[in-house]
Backbone as a ProteinNet text record, in pm:
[ID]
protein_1_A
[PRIMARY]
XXXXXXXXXXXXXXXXXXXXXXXXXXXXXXXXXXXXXXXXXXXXXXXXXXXXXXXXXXXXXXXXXXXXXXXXXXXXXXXXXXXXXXXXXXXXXXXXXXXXXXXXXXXXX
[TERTIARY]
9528.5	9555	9428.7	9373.2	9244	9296.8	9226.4	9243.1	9162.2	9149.2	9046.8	9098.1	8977.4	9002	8898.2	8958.5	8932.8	8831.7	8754.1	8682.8	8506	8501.8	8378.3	8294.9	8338.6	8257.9	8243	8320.7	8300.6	8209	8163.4	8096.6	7923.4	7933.3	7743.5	7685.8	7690	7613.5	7712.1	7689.4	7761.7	7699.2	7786.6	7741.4	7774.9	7667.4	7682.4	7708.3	7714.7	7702.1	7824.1	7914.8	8009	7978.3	7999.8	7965.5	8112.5	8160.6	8357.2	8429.3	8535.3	8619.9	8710.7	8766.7	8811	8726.7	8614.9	8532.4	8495.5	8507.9	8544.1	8643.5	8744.3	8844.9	8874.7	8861.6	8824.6	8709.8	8626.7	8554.6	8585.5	8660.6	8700.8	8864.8	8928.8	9009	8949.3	8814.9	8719.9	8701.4	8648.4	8609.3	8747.7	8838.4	8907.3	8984.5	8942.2	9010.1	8933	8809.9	8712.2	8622.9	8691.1	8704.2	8771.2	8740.6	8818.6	8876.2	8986	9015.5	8904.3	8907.1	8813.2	8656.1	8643.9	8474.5	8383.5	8460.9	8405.1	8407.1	8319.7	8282	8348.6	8433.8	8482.7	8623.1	8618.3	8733	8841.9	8816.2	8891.5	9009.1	9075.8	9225.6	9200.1	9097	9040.9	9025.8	9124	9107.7	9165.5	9187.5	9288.9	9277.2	9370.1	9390	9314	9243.2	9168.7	9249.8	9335.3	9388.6	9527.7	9462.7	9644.8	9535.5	9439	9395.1	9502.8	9537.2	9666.8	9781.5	9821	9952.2	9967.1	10132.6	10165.7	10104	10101.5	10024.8	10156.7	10256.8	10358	10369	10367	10355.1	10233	10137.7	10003.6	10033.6	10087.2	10081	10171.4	10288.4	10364.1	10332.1	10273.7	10190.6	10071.3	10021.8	9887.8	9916.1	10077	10122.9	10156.5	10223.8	10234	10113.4	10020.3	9919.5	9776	9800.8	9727.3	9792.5	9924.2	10008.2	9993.7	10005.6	9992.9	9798.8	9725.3	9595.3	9557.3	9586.1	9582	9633.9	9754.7	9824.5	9747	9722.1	9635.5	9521.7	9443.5	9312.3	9239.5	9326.2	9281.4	9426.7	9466.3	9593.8	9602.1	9481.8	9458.9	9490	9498.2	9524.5	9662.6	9727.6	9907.7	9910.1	9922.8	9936.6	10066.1	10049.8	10164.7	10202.5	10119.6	10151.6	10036.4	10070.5	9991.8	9984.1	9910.9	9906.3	9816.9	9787.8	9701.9	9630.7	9496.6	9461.3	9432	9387	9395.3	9225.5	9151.1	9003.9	9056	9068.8	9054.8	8988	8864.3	8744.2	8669.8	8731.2	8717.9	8776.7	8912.5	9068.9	9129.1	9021.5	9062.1	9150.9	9246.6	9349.6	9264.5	9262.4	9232.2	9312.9	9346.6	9420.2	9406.6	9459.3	9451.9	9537	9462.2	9532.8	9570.8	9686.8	9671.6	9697.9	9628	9627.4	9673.9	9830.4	9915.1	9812.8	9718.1	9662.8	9554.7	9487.7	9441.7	9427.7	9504.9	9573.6	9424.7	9364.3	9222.2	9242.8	9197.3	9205.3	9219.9	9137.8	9148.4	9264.9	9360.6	9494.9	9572.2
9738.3	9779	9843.2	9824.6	9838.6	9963	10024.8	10174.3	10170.5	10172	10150.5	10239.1	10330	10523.7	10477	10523.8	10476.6	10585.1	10623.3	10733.3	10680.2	10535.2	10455.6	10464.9	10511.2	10520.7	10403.9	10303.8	10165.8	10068.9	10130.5	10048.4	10109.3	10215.7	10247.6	10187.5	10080.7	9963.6	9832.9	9817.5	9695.3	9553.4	9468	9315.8	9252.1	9162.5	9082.4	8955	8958.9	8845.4	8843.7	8845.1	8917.4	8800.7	8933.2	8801.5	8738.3	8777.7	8712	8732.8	8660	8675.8	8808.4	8829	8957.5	9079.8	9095.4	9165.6	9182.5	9025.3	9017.6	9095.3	9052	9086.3	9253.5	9312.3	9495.9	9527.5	9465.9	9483.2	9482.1	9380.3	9360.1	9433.6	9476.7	9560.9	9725.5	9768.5	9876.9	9889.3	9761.4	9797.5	9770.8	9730.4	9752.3	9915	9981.1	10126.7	10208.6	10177.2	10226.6	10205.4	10097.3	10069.7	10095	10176.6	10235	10142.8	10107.4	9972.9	10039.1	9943.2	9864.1	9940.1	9945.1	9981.8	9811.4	9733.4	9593.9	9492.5	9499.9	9391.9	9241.6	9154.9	9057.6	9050.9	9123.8	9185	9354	9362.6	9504	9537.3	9456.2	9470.5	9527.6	9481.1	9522.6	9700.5	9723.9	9859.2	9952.5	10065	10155.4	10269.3	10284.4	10371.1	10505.2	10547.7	10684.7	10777.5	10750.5	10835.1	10903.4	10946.1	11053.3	11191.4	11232.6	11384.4	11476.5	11591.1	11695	11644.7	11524.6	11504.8	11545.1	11564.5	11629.3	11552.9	11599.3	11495.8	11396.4	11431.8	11358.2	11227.1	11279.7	11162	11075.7	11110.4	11066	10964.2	11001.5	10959.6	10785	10823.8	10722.7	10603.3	10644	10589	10489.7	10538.1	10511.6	10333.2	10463.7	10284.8	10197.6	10181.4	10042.7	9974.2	10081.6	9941.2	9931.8	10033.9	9893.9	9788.6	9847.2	9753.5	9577.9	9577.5	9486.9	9420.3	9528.6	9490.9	9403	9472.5	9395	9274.3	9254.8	9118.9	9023.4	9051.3	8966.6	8914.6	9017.5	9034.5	9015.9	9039.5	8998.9	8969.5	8884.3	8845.9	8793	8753.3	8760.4	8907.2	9001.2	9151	9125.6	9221.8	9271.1	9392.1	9440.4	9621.3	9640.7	9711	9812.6	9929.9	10021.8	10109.1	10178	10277.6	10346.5	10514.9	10574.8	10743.2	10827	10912.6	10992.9	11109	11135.2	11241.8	11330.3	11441.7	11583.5	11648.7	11625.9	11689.3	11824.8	11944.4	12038.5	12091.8	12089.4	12092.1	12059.1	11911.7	11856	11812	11823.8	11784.1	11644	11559.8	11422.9	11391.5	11273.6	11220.8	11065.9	11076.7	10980.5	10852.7	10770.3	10682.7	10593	10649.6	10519	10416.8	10303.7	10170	10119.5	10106.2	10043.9	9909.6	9822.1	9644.4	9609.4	9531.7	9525.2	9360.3	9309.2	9177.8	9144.5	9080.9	8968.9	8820.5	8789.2	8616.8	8553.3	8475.2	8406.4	8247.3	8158.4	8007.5	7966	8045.9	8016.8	8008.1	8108.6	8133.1	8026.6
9129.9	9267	9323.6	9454.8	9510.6	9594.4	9638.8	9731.8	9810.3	9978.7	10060.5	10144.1	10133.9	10204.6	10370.8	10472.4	10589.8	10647.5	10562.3	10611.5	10597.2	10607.6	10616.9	10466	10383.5	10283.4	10175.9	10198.1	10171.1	10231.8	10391.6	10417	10453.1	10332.9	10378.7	10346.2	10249.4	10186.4	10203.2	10300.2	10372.3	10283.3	10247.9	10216.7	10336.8	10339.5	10442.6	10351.7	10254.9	10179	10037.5	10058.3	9943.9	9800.9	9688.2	9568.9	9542.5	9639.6	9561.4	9715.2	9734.7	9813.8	9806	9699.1	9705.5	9745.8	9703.3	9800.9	9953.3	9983	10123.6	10230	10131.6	10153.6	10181.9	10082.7	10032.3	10205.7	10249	10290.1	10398.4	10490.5	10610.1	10625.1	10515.2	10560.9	10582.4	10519.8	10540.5	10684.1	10716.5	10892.2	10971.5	10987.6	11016.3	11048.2	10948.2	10924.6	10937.5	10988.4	11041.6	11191.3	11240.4	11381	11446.9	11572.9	11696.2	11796	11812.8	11900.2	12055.7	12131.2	12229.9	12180.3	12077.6	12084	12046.4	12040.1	11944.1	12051.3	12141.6	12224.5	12155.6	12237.5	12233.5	12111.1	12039.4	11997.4	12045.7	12142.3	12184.8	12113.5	12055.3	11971.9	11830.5	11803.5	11627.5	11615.1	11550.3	11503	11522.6	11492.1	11524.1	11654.1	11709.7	11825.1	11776.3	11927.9	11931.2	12000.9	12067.8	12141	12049.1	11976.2	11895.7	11890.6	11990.7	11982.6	12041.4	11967.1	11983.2	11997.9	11911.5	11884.5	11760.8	11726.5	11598.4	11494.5	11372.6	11246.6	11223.2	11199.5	11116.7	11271.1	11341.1	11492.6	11488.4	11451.3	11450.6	11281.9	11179.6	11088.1	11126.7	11147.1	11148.3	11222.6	11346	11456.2	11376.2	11307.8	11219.9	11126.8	11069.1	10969.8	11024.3	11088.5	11215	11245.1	11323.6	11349.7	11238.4	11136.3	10968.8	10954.5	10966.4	10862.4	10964	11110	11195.6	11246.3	11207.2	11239.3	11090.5	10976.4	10852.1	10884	10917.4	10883.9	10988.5	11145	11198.6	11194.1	11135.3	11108.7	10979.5	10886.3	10747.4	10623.2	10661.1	10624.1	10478.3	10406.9	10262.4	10193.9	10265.6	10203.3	10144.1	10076.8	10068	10041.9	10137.1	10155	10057.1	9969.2	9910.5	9948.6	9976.8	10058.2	10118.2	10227.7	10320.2	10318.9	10248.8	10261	10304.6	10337.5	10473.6	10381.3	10375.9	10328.2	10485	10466.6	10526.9	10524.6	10635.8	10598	10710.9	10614.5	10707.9	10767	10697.3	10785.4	10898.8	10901.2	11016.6	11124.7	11068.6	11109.5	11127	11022.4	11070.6	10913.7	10978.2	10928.6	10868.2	10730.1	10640.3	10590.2	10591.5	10577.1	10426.4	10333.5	10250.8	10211.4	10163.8	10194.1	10060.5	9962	9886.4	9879.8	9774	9854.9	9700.5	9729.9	9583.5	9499.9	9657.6	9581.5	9690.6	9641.7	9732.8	9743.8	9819.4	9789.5	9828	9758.8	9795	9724.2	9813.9	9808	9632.7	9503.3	9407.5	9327.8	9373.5	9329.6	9390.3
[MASK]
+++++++++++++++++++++++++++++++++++++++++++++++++++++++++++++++++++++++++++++++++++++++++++++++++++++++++++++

């Protein structure tokens, strides 16, 4: 089972060139969870909502799983999310998202 924490740290050494599809895969659900919807010229839909500043967390949370769970399936539909859980930076106050991915279905299988 793969774990992809939405706090960009998967993608500081970005491949542009993946050595495997499942990497691909790991990779494009990264930016995904790290893209702000309309910041992506010609994709505006890609990515998750910015606007949950001073809403409750547990509102902000639930809000959150819906559109992975729907940006994944449009956007990178080789994933299979198992489940979705939120870390807590208090420091900074941002809401972390991690993704667990039960597979990745790729043409070889």
């Amino acid at each position: 089972m793969d774990v992809i924490r939405g706090d960009g740290s998967l993608l500081k050494e970005i491949d542009l060139a993946p050595a495997n599809e499942h990497q691909e895969v790991l990779q494009n659900v990264a930016v995904i969870l790290d893209t702000v919807q309309n910041s992506c010229p010609m994709f505006r839909d890609l990515g998750l909502p910015g606007g949950s500043l001073h809403r409750p967390q547990n509102v902000v949370e639930n809000m959150l799983v819906g559109y992975i769970y729907d940006q994944i399936e449009e956007y990178e539909p080789r994933a299979v999310v198992a489940d979705i859980q939120f870390e807590h930076d208090a420091a900074t106050g941002r809401t972390i998202p991690l993704v667990y991915l039960q597979e990745v279905e790729t043409d070889n299988e």
